[in-house]
C-alpha positions as a printed Julia matrix, in Angstrom:
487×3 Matrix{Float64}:
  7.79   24.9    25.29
  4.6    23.75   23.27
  2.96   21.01   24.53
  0.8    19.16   22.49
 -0.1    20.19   18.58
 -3.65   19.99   18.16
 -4.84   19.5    13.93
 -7.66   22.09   15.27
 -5.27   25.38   16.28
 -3.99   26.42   13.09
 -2.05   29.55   12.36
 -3.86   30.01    8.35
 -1.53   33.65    8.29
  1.5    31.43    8.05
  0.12   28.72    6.49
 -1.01   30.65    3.36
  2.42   31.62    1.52
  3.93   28.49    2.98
  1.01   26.19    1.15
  1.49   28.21   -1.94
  5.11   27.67   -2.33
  4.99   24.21   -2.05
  2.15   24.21   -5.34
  5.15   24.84   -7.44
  7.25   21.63   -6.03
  5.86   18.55   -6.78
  5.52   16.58   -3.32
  3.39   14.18   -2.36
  2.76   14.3     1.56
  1.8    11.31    2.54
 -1.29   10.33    5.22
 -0.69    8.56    8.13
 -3.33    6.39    7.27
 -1.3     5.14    3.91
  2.0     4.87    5.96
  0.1     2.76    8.14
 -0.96    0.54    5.31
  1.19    1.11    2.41
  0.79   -1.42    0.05
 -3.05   -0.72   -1.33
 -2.13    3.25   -1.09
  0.97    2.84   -3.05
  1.06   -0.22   -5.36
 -0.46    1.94   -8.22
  3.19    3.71   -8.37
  5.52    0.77   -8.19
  6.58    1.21  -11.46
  7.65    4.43  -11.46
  8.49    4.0    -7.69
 11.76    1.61   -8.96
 13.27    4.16  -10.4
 13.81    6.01   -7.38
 16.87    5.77   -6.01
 16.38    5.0    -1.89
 19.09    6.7    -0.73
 18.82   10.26   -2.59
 17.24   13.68   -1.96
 13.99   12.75   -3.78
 10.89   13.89   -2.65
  9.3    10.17   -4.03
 10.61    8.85   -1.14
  8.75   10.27    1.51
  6.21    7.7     0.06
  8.83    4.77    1.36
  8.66    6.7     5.0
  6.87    2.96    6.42
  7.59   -0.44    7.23
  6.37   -2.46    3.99
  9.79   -1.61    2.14
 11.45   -4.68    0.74
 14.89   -5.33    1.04
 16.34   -3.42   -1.96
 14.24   -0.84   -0.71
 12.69    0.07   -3.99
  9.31   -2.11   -3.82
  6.95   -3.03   -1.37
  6.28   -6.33    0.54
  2.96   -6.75    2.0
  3.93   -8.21    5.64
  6.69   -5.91    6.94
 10.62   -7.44    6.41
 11.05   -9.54    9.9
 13.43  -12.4    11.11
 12.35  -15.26   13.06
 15.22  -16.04   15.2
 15.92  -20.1    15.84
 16.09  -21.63   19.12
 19.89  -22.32   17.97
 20.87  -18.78   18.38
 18.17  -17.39   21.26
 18.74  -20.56   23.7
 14.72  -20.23   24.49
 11.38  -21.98   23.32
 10.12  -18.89   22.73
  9.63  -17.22   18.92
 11.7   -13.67   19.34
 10.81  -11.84   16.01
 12.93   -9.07   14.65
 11.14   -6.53   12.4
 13.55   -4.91   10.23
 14.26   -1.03   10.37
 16.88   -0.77    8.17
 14.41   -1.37    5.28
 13.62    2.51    5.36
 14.69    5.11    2.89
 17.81    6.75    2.93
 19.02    6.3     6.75
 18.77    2.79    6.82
 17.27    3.13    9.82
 13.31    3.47   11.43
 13.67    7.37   12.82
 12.99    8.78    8.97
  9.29    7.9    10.07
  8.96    9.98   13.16
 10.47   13.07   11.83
  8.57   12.62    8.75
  5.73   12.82   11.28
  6.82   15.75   13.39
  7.51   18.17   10.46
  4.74   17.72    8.54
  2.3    18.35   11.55
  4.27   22.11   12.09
  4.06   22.48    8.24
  0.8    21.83    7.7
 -0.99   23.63   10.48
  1.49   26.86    9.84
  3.57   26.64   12.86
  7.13   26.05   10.73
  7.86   28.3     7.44
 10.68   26.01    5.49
 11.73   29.4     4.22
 12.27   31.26    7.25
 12.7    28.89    9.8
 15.38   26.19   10.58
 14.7    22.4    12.01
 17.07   21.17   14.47
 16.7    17.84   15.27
 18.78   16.83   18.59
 19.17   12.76   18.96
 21.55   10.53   19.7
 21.93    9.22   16.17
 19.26    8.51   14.23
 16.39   10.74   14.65
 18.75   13.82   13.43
 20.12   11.64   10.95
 16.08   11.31    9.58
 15.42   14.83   10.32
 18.31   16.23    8.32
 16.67   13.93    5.78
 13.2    14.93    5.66
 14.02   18.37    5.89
 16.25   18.11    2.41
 13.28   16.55    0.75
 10.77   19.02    2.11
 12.74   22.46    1.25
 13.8    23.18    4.9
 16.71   24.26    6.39
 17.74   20.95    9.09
 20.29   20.67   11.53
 21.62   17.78   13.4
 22.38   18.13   17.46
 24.03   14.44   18.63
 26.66   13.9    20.89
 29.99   13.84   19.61
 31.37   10.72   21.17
 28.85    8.65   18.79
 30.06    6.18   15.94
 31.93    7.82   13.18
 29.41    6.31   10.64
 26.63    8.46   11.7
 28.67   11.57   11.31
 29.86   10.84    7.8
 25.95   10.3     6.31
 25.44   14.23    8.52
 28.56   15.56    6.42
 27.43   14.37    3.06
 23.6    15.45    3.64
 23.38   18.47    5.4
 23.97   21.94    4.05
 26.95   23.19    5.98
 29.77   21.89    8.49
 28.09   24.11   11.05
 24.68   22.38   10.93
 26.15   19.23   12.67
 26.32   20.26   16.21
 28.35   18.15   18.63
 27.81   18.29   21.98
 29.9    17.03   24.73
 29.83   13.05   26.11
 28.69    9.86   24.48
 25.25    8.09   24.63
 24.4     8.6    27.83
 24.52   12.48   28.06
 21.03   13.77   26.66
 21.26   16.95   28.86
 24.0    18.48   27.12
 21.3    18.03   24.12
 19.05   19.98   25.55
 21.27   22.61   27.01
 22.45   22.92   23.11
 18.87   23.15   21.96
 18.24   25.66   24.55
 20.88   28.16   23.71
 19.75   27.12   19.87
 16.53   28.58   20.35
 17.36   31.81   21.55
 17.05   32.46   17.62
 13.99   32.84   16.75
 14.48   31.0    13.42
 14.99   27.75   14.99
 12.49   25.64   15.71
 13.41   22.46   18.03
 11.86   19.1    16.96
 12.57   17.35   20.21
 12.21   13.74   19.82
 11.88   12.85   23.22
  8.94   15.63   23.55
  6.76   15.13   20.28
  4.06   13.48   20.54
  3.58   13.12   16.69
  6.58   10.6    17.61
  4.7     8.75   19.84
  1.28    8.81   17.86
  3.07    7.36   14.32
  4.7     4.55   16.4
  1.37    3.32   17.68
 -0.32    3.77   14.55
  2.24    2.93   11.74
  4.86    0.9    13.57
  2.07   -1.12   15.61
  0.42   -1.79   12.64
  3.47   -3.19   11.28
  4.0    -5.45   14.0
  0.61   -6.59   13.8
  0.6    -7.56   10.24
  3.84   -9.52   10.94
  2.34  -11.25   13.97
 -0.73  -12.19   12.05
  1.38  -13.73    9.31
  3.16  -15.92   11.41
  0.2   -16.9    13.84
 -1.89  -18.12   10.88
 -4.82  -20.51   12.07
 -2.39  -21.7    14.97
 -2.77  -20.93   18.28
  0.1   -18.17   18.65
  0.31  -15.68   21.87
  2.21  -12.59   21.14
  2.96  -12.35   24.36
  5.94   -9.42   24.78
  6.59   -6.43   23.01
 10.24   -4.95   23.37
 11.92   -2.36   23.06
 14.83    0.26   24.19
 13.86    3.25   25.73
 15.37    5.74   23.79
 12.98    8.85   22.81
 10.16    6.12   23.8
  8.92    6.76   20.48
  9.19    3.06   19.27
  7.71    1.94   22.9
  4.11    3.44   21.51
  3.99    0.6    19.49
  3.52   -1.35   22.32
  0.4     0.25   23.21
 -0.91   -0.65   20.23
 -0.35   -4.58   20.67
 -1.35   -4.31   23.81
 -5.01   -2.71   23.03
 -4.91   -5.45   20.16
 -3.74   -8.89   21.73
 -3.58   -7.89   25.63
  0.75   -7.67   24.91
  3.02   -6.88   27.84
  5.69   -3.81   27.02
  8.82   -4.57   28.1
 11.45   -0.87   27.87
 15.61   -1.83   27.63
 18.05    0.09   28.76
 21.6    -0.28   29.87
 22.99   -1.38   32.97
 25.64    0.79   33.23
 22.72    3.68   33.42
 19.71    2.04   34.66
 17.76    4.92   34.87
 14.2     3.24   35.1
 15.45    0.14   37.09
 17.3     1.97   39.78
 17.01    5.79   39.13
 20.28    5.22   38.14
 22.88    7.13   35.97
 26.58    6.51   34.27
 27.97    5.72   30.68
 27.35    3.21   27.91
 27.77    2.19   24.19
 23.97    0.84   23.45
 24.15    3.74   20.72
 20.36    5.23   20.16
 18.86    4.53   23.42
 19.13    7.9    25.17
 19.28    7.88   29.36
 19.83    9.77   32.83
 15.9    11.21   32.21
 12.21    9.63   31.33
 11.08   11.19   27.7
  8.17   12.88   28.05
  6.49   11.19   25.38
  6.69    7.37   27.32
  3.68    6.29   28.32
  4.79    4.85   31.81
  1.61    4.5    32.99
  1.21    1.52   30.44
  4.55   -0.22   30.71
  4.98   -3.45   32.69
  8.49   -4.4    32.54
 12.01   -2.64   32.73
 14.98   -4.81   31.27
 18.78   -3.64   32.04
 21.28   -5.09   30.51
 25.26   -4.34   29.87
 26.91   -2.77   27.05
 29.09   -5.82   26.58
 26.32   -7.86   25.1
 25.9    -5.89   22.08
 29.37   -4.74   22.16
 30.65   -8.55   22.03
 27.54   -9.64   19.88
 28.48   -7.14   17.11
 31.7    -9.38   16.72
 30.4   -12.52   16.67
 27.99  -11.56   14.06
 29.43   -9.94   11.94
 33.5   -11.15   11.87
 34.13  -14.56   10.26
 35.42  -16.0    13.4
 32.01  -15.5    15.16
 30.41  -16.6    12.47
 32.54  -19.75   12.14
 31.28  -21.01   15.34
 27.77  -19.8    14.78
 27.77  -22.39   11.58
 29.72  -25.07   13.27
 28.88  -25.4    16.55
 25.72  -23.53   16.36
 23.96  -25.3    13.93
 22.67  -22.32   11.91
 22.0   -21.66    8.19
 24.79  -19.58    6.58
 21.41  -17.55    5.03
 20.83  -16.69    8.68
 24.0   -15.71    9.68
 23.98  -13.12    7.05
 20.73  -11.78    7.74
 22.61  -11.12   11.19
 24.18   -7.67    9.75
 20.71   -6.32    9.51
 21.34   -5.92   13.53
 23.24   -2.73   15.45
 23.64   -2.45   18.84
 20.44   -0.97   20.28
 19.26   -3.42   17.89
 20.84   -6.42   19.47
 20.43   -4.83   22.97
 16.48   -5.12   21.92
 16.99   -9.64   21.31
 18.93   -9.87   24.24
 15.71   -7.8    25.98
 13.82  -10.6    24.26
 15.62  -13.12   25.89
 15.4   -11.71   29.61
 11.26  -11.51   29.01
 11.11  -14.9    27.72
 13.18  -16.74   30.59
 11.23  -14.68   33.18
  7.53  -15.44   31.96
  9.12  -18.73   30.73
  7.62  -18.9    27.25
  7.25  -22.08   25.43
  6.71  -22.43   21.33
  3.77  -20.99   21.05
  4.67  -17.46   22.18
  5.95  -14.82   20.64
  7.95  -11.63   21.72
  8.01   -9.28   19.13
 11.41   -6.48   19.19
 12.96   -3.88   16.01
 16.29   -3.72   14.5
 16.12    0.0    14.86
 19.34   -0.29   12.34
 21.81   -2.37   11.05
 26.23   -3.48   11.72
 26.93   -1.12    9.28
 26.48    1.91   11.25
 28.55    0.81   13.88
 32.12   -0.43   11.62
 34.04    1.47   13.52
 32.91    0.5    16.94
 34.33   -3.0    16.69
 37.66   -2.48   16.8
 37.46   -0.75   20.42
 35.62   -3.34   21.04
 37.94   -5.94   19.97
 40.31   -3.91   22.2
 38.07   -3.64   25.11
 36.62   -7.42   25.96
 39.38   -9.37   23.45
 42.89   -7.8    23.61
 43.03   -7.19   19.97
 42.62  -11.29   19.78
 39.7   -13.15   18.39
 39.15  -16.43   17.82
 36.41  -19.35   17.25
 36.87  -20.1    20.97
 36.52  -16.84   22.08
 33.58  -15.8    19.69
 32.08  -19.13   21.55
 32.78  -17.62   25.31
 30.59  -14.65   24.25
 28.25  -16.28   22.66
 27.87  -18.57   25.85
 28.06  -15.53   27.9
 26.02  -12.94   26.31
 23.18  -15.03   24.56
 22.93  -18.31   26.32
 24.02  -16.59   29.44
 21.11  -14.0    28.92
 18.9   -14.31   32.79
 16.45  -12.56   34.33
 18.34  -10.26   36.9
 18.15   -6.58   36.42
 14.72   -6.87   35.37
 12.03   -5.49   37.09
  7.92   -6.47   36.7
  6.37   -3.05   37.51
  3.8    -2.68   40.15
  1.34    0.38   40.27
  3.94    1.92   42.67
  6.88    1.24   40.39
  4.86    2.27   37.65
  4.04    5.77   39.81
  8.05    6.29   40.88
  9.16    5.98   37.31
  6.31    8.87   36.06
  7.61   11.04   38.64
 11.31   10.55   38.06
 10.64   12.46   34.81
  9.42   15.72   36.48
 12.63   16.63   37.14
 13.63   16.97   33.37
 10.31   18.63   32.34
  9.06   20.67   34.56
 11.57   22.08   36.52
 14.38   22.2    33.31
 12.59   22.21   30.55
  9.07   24.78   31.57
  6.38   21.66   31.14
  3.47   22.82   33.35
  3.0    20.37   36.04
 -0.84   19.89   34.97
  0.4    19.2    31.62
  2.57   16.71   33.14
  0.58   15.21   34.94
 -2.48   15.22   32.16
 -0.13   12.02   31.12
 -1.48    9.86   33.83
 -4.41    9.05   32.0
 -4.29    6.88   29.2
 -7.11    8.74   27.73
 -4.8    11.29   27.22
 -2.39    8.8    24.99
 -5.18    7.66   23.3
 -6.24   11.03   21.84
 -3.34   11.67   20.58
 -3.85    8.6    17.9
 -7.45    9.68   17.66
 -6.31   13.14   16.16
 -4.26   10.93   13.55
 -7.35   11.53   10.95
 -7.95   15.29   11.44
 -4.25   15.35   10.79
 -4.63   13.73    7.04
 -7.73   16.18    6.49
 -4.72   18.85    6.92
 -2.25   17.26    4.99
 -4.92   16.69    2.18
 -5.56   20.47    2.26
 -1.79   21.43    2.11
């Protein structure tokens, strides 16, 4: 498997006919630089800009591929779209701030930005021909969903590997986007079962048409999180910390591809943030070298992605499926909300703003929570977290779990047992503050994925030790705009 890209190994053969197609479509690539700060880059084409549908096929909208969208999605907003959740609903002291992914284009979700990222940087140094090759994006949800995406918009051929025990919502956006039935491939087990991904991918690319975008081994996916997705945080933070004497203390996130988690690194270079990674109890992979089942749709598990940077992380958060599971209900049926007005105390606006939240996404607050307690935070911190996507890809999922915790009954009292359980109950067991040697037991846990399954040389694997080696990877960001420019 390749390794690392590098902007300075580039096949020009391939490129050649490839860059000359694309002169007769009329697409605008856009720099990482601009996705990283959208607003002065972009403001010049609002106008025609809101026009553009959000949630069609049109190239325009790889220019909405960042965090600056606005809540219809069709204009820009210069401090990313964020909630500020209330004491009332957290139970802590602490300010837990929500960024908002669902404000991208056409997914509704944040993964459009690192596929965007890891297609364009095979496009433009030759290494993927949109008229010979095919994309497959394996995931469990989202990333595929924004690779089948990017690929319609940039002339390519995409297909979607995701388990097929995931929520019916994602599979009805793959029907109605990709090109066939047979470029949604389902692949046995639910969330937990990234393997089977990979065992698809690998009998996948015994064709030599298809090339494998693996999100959980492209480092373009790590390098636009720090850059774009840090920067977004940032900008939020620095809105809300004014003159005032605000700590952004945490930084947290599910583990998933560890994609989002390079954000992290970011803060932390910036304002000395800890990085807190989520993942579920039932499979606490990190916390115990565990393994086993769950529902926290889009966080991946059973193996360390290739792309985390371990070496930098200082806490691992675990916490059960029935938080988000119950959560979803309480937020989103009338019941739960009912008691959240009532007895909560909170602003009906606020309760609504509550759909913007799915399950990793809620999985990600109640992460929030744990770090809070544990460093016990007081007003002036702040623990930053994503709403990777919003309820509405996850409908379905609350009737089973109406059947599962309620019995097919739910009521205000109910919605207020878990609400008392989940939220307020939210403590700081199965958490884990990582020393050097934690730190070193986690890194290692992943070479059993990569190199002995998946052919990563063990000096490559290593080489990810060093945060030097993390760093570069953002440091190559402008050589790849000079490409993208060129194309």
């Amino acid at each position: 498997m390749t390794f690392v890209f590098k902007p300075d190994i580039i096949n020009e053969e391939a490129l050649k006919p490839v860059r000359e197609a694309f002169q007769n479509y009329n697409i605008r690539l856009p720099l990482f630089a601009e996705l990283a700060d959208p607003v002065p880059a972009f403001s010049a084409l609002a106008t025609d800009m809101a026009q553009v549908d959000p949630d069609t096929a049109d190239p325009r909208n790889l220019l909405r591929v960042h965090w600056h969208n606005d809540a219809s999605r069709t204009g820009l907003v210069d401090v990313p779209e964020h909630i500020v959740l209330p004491s009332e609903l957290t139970g802590v002291e602490a300010k837990i701030v929500v960024a908002l992914g669902n404000r991208f284009p056409m997914i509704h979700a944040h993964k459009v930005l690192p596929a965007y990222a890891c297609l364009v940087q095979r496009l433009v140094s030759g290494n993927f021909n949109p008229y010979s090759n095919r994309a497959v994006w394996p995931s469990t949800g989202n990333y595929c969903r924004g690779g089948v995406a990017i690929s319609r918009i940039l002339e390519c051929h995409g297909v979607a590997v995701l388990p097929e025990g995931m929520s019916q919502e994602r599979f009805n956006w793959l029907e109605s986007w990709t090109l066939s039935p047979n470029d949604i491939v389902r692949t046995p087990g639910t969330e937990s079962n990234v393997k089977e991904i990979y065992d698809a991918c690998h009998t996948l690319s015994q064709q030599p048409e298809n090339v494998i975008l693996n999100q959980f081994a492209e480092f373009a996916n790590y390098a636009v999180h720090r850059a774009v997705t840090g920067a977004a945080l940032a900008k939020i933070f620095e809105s809300l910390k004014g003159e005032g004497k605000m700590k952004l203390a945490g930084f947290v996130s599910a583990s998933g591809s560890s994609g989002t988690l390079a954000a992290g690194d970011h803060l932390k270079q910036t304002y000395g943030t800890d990085i807190a990674v989520v993942e579920a109890l039932e499979c606490p992979t990190l916390l115990l070298n565990g393994y086993g089942e769950h529902n926290i749709q889009g966080i991946g598990d059973k193996h360390v992605p290739l792309i985390h940077n371990v070496m930098n992380t200082d806490y691992v958060i675990a916490l059960s499926e029935a938080g988000p599971d119950a959560l979803n209900l309480v937020f989103n049926r009338p019941e739960g909300q009912a008691y959240l007005k009532d007895y909560r105390g909170l602003e009906t606006d606020l309760i609504e703003k509550l759909a913007n939240f799915g399950l990793s996404s809620i999985a990600n607050i109640l992460g929030a929570i744990k770090l809070a307690k544990y460093q016990k935070l007081g007003s002036d911190d702040v623990v930053i977290t994503l709403a990777t996507d919003g309820a509405e890809m996850y409908s379905t999922e609350q009737p089973k779990a109406l059947q599962k915790y309620f019995g097919n009954r739910f009521d205000t009292i109910l919605a207020a047992q878990a609400f008392g359980t989940q939220m307020l109950g939210a403590s700081t067991d199965n958490m884990m503050e990582l020393s050097r040697l934690d730190k070193e037991r986690v890194f290692n846990l992943g070479y059993y994925t990569w190199v002995e399954q998946q052919g990563v040389s063990v000096s490559d694997f290593d080489s990810r030790r060093d945060q030097a080696f993390w760093d570069q990877l953002v440091d190559d960001l402008p050589q790849w705009d000079a490409l993208i420019k060129a194309f």
